[in-house]
C-alpha positions in Angstrom: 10.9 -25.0 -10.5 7.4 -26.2 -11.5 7.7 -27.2 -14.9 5.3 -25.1 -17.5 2.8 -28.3 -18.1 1.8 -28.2 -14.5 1.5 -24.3 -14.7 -0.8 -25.1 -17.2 -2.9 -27.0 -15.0 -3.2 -25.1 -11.9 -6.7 -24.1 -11.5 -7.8 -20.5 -10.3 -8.9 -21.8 -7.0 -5.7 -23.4 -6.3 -3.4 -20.2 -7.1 -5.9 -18.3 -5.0 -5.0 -20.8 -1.8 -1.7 -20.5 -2.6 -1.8 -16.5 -2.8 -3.8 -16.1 0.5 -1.6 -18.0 2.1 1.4 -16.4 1.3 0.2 -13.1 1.5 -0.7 -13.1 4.9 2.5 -14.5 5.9 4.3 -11.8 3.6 2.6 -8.9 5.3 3.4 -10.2 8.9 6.8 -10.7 8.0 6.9 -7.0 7.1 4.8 -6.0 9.9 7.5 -7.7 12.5 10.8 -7.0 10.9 10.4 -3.4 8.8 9.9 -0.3 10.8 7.9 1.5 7.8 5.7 -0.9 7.6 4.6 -1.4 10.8 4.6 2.4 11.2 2.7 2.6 8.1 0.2 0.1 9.2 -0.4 1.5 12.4 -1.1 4.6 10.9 -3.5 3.3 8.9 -5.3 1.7 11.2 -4.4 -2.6 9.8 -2.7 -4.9 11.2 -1.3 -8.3 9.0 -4.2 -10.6 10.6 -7.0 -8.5 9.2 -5.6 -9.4 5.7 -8.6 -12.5 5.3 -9.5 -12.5 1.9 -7.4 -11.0 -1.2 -9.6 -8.8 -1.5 -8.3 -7.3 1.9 -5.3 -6.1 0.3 -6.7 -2.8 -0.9 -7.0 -1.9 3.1 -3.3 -1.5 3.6 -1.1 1.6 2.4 1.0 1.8 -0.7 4.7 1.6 -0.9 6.6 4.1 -3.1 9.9 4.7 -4.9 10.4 7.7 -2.4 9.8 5.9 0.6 12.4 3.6 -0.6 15.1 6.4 -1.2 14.3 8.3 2.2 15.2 4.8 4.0 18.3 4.6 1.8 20.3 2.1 1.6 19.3 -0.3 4.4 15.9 0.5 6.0 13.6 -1.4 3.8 15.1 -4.4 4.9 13.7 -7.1 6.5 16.6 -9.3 7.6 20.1 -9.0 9.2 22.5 -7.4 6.7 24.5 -10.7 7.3 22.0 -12.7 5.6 22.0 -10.7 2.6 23.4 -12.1 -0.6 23.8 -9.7 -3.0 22.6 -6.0 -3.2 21.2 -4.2 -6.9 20.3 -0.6 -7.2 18.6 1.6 -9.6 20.8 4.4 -11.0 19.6 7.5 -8.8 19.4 9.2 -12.0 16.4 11.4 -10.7 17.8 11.4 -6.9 19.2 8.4 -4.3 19.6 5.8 -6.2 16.6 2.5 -4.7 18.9 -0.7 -3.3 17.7 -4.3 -2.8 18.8 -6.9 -1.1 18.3 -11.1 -1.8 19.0 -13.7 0.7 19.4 -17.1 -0.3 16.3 -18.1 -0.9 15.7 -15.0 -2.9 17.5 -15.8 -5.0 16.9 -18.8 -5.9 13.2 -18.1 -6.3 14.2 -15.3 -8.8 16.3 -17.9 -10.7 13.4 -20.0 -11.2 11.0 -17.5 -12.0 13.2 -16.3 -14.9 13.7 -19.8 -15.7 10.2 -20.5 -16.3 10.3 -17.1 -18.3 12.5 -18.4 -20.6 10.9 -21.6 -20.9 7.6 -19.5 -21.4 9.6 -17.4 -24.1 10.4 -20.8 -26.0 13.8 -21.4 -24.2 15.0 -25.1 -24.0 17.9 -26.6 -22.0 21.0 -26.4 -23.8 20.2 -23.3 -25.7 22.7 -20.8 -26.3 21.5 -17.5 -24.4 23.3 -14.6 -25.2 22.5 -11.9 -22.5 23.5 -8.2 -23.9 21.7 -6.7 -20.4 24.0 -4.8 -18.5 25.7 -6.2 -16.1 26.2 -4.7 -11.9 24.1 -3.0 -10.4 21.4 -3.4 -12.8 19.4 -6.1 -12.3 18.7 -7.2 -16.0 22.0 -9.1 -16.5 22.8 -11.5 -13.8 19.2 -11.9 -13.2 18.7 -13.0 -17.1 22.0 -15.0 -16.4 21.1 -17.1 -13.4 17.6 -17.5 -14.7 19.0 -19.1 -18.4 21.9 -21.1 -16.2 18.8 -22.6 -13.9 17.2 -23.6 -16.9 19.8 -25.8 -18.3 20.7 -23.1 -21.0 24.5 -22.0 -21.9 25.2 -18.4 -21.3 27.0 -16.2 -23.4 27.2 -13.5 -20.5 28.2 -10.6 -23.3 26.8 -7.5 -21.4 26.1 -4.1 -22.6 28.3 -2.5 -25.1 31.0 -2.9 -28.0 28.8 -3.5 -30.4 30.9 -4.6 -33.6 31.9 -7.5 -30.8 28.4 -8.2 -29.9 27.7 -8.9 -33.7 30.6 -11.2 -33.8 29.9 -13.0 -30.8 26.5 -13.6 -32.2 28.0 -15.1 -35.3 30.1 -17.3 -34.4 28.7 -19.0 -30.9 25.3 -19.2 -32.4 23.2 -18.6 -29.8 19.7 -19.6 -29.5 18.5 -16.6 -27.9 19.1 -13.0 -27.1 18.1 -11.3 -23.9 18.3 -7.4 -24.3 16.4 -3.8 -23.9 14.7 -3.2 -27.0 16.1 -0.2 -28.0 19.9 -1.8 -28.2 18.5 -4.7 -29.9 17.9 -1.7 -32.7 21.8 -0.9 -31.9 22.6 -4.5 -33.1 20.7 -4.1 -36.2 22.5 -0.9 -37.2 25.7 -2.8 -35.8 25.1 -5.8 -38.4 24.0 -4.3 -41.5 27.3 -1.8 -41.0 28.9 -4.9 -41.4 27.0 -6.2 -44.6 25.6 -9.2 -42.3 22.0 -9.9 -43.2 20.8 -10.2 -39.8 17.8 -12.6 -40.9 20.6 -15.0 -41.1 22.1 -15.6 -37.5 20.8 -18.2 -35.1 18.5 -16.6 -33.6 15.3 -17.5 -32.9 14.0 -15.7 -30.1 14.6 -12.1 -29.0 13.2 -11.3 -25.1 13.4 -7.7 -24.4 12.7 -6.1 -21.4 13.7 -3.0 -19.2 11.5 -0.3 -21.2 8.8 0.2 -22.9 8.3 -0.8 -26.5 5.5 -0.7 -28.9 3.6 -3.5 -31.2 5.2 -1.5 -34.1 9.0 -2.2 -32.9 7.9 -6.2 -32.4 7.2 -6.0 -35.7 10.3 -3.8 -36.9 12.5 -6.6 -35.1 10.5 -9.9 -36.1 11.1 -8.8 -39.4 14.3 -7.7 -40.0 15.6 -10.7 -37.5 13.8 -13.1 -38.8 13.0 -14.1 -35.0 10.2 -14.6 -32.8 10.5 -11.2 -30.2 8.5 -11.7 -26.3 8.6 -9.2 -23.7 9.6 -9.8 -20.4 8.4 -7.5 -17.2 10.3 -6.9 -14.0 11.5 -4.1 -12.0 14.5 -4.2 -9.5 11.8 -3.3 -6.5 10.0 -5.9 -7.1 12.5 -8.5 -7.5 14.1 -7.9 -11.1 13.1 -9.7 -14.4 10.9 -12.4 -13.9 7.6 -10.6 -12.7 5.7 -11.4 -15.8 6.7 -12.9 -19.4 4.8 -12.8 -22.4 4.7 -16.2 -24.0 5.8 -17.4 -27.4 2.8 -19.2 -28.8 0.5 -16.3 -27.9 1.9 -12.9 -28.0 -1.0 -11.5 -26.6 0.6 -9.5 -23.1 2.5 -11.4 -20.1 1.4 -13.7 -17.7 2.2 -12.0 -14.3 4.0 -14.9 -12.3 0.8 -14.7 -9.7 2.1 -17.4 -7.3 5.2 -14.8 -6.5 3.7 -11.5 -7.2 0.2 -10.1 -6.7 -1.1 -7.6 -9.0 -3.4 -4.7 -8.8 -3.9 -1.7 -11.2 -5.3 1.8 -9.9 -6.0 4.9 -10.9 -2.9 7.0 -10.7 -4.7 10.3 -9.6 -6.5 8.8 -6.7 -5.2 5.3 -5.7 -8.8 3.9 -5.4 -8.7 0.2 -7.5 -9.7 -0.1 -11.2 -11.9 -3.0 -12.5 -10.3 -5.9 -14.7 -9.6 -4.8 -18.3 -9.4 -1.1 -16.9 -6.0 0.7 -17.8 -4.1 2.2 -14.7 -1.0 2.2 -13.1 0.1 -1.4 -12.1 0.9 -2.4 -7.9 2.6 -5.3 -6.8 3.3 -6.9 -3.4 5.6 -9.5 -3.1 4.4 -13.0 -1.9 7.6 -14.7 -1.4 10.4 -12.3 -0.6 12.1 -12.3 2.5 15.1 -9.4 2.6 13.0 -6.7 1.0 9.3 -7.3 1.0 7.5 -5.0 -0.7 3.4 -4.4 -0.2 1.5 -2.4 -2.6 4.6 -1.0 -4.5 3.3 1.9 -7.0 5.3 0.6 -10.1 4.6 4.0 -12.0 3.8 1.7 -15.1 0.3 1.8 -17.2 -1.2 -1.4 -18.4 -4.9 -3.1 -17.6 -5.1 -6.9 -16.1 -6.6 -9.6 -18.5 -7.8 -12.9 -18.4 -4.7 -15.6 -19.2 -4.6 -17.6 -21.9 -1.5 -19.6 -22.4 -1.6 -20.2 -18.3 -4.9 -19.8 -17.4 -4.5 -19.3 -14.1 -2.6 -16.2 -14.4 -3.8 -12.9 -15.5 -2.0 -11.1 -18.1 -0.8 -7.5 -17.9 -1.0 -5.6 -21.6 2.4 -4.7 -22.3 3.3 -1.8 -21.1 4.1 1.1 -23.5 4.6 4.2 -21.2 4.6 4.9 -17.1 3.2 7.9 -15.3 6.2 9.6 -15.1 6.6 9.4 -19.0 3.6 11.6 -19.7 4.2 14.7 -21.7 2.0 17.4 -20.7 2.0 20.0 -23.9 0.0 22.9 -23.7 -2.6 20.8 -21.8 -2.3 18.2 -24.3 -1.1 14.2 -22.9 1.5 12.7 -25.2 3.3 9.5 -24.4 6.4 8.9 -26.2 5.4 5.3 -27.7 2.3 7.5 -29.5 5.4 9.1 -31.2 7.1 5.8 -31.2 3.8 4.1 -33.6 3.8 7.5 -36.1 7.5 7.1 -36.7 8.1 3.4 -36.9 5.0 3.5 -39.8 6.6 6.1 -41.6 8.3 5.0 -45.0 12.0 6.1 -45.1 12.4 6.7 -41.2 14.4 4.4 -39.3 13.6 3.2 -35.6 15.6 5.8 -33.8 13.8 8.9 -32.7 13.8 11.2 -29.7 11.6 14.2 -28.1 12.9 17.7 -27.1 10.9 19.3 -24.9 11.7 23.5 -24.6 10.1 26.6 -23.9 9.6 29.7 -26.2 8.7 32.8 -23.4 5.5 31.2 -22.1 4.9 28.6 -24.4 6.4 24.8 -24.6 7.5 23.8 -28.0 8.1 20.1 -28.9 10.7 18.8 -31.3 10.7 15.1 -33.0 13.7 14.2 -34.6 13.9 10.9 -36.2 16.3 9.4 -38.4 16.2 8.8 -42.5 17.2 5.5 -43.2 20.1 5.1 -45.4 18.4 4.5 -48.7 16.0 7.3 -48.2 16.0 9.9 -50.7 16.0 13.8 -49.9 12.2 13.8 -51.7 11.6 10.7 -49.1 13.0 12.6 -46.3 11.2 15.8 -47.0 8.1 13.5 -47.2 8.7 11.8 -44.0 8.6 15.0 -42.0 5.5 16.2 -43.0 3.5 12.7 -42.4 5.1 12.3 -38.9 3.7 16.1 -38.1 0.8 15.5 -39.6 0.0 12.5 -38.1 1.1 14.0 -34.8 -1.4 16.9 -35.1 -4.4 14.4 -36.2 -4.2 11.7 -33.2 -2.9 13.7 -30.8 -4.2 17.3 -31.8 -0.8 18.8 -31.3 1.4 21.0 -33.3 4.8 19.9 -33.1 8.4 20.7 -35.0 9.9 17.8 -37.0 13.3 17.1 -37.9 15.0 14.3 -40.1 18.3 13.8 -38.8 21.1 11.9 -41.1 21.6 8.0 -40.3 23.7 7.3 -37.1 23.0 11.1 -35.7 21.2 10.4 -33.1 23.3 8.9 -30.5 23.2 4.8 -29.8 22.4 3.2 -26.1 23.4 0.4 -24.9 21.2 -0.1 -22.4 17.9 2.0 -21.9 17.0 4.3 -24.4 16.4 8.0 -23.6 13.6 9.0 -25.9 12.7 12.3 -24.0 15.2 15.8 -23.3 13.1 18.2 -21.4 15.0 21.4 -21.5 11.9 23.6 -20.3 13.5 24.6 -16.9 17.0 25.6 -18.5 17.7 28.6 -20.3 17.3 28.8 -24.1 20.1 28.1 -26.1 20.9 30.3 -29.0 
C-alpha cells in the first residue's frame, strides 16, 4: 500500500501515466475475456487500442446495473470461476440481485484501498475498529474488515444488529473507530441514551459512514452528540465495494476518489453526453485494476460534481453524494430528493433525526406525507410547532404542498443497515 505521504506527493502528470496505462490494459482485458463487452464494443464501432488518451474514454459504451442482472450471476466475468475468491451481491430488492466476483489480487487491492481510507479518515495501526456494517453478502463489512486488519488496526467485527450489545461492546473494548451506514449510527444514539450513557463519552473518535446518502446536517447531528470527528466513505459493490473514494479528516470538504484504481466521469443522466468539472451529474466509473469483473463506464445512478483535490492533490474529489437518480421524487411535476427533506427536518427544533416519505395517490393526484419523530423532551406546543415549520419550509424551497406528521419517539421503525426513507404506495390500492 503506498503510504499517504507519497499520495501526497504524486503529481497530476504522474497519476495520469499511471491511469493511461492501466486503462488501456483494463479495456483489452475486457475486450478479450467478457462477451458483453466485446459485443458492446463492436457494436459501437471501438476497439481497446483506440483508447490513446483519457480523454478517449467517452468513445466507448456505458455499463449498467441491468446489463449486469440479465448476465446474472456469472456473465460479467472475466476469469475462470476457479480463480474466483469470493463472490458479494446486492440484495435484488428491485429485481435479480448484481453478483461480483474477486480473485486474489482483487482482493488484496481492495484491502489496501480501504486501508488507505482509513488512514485518510485518521485511522492508525493499532486502533480499535469496530465495524457495525453488515456482514455476507454485503460488501460493507468484510470489506471495512480486511481494509482495517491491512492497516494494522484491531477489529471488533460486531456486524449489523442487537443494538443494546452494540452499545456495550462499544463500552467496554473501547474502540477507536466505528465504521457504519449513517442512519444506524442514529440507531446507536437512540440505543445509548435508552441506556442513560452519554454518548459524548465513549472512545470514539472517528465515525466513517458509508453505504447511503447523508446530508451536512446529519454530520453535524452526529459530531455533536458523539463528540467525534464523522468522514464519509464512497464505494459500491459494482465497482469494487468501499474504498472508491474517502473523504479525509483534516478537510472535510468531499472524498478523494482513489484515481489510480478508479476513473471518474460525471454525465448528464438524461442524455449521457459528459459534464464539465464542478458540473453536478450522475457519477461513472471504470475500473483500472480489476481483473474478475472489470467494469467500463458503469452508470453508478449517484449525483455529485468532480472537484479539484486538496488534501491529495492529485486526486479529484467527488461532493458527497446526497441522493441518486433513482431517488428523485417526481410530485405533481415537482423534483424532491429525500435529503431536501432530510436538511428541513434535522434543522427543526424538537424533531429528532428519524423521518420517512409516503408517497400515495388520491384519484388522480399524488399526495406526500412526511412523518418525522418528536424528540423525547419535546412538548405537545413544540410538536404542534414542529409540523408547521417542516410544511412550511417544504412549500418555500421546494414549492410543494405536502402533509406532516409528528410521530411519538421510537415510532418509526429502526434499521440496521440502510435506511428506507421513501414508501411509494402510488401503484397499490388505497388503504382505508
Amino acid at each position: 500500500m503506498q503510504p499517504a505521504e507519497s499520495l501526497e506527493q504524486l503529481s497530476h502528470a504522474q497519476l495520469r501515466d499511471t491511469q493511461l496505462t492501466r486503462l488501456r490494459a483494463s479495456l483489452r482485458h475486457a475486450y478479450e475475456h467478457v462477451d458483453h463487452y466485446r459485443r458492446s464494443f463492436d457494436a459501437a464501432g471501438v476497439r481497446p487500442d483506440d483508447c490513446r488518451s483519457l480523454e478517449d474514454l467517452h468513445r466507448f459504451p456505458f455499463t449498467t446495473k441491468d446489463d449486469l442482472r440479465e448476465r446474472y450471476p456469472y456473465g460479467m466475468f472475466a476469469v475462470p470461476r476457479e480463480r474466483l475468491r469470493r463472490l458479494h451481491a446486492s440484495s435484488g430488492t428491485t429485481g435479480l440481485p448484481t453478483v461480483v466476483g474477486y480473485t486474489a489480487a482483487d482482493l488484496e487491492h481492495w484491502a489496501e484501498l480501504v486501508a488507505r481510507s482509513i488512514r485518510a479518515a485518521g485511522g492508525q495501526p493499532g486502533h480499535r475498529v469496530h465495524v457495525a456494517y453488515g456482514y455476507g453478502l454485503f460488501t460493507g463489512g468484510l470489506g471495512a474488515h480486511y481494509g482495517a486488519e491491512r492497516l494494522g488496526c484491531t477489529v471488533i467485527p460486531a456486524s449489523g444488529g442487537m443494538s443494546s450489545r452494540q452499545v456495550r461492546l462499544i463500552q467496554d473494548l473501547g474502540p477507536e473507530i466505528v465504521m457504519v451506514t449513517p442512519s444506524y449510527m442514529l440507531t446507536l444514539l437512540d440505543e445509548f441514551e435508552r441506556q442513560g450513557v452519554d454518548p459524548r463519552t465513549t472512545s470514539l473518535r472517528v465515525g466513517v459512514f458509508g453505504a447511503e446518502p447523508w446530508t451536512e446536517r446529519m454530520r453535524e447531528e452526529i459530531e455533536e452528540r458523539f463528540a467525534i470527528d464523522a468522514v464519509d466513505i464512497y464505494g459500491l459493490s459494482e465497482v469494487i465495494g468501499p474504498g472508491v473514494a474517502q473523504e479525509s479528516v483534516r478537510t472535510k470538504d468531499g472524498l478523494h476518489i482513489w484515481e489510480d484504481h478508479f476513473f471518474p466521469e460525471v454525465v448528464d443522466p438524461d442524455t449521457g453526453e459528459a459534464l464539465p468539472e464542478g458540473q453536478r451529474g450522475e457519477l461513472v466509473f471504470t475500473s483500472l485494476t480489476k481483473e474478475a469483473m472489470p467494469v467500463v463506464r458503469y452508470r453508478t445512478g449517484d449525483l455529485s460534481r468532480l472537484l479539484p483535490g486538496t488534501a491529495y492533490p492529485a486526486f479529484q474529489r467527488m461532493e458527497k453524494v446526497t441522493g441518486r437518480c433513482d431517488d428523485m421524487i417526481v410530485l405533481r411535476g415537482v423534483n424532491l430528493f429525500p435529503a431536501q427533506i432530510e436538511e428541513i427536518v434535522l434543522r427543526t427544533p424538537g424533531i429528532a433525526a428519524h423521518f420517512q416519505v409516503r408517497l400515495t395517490r388520491e384519484g388522480h393526484r399524488d399526495e406526500l406525507t412526511v412523518t418525522a419523530e418528536a424528540r423525547p423532551a419535546a412538548t405537545p406546543e413544540q410538536r404542534t410547532a414542529a409540523r408547521t415549520r417542516i410544511a412550511e419550509q417544504i412549500k418555500e424551497s421546494v414549492g410543494l404542498t405536502v402533509a406532516v406528521r409528528v410521530a411519538a419517539p421510537g415510532e418509526l421503525e429502526r434499521s440496521t443497515g440502510k435506511s428506507r426513507r421513501v414508501v411509494d404506495e402510488r401503484g397499490q390500492p388505497s388503504v382505508r
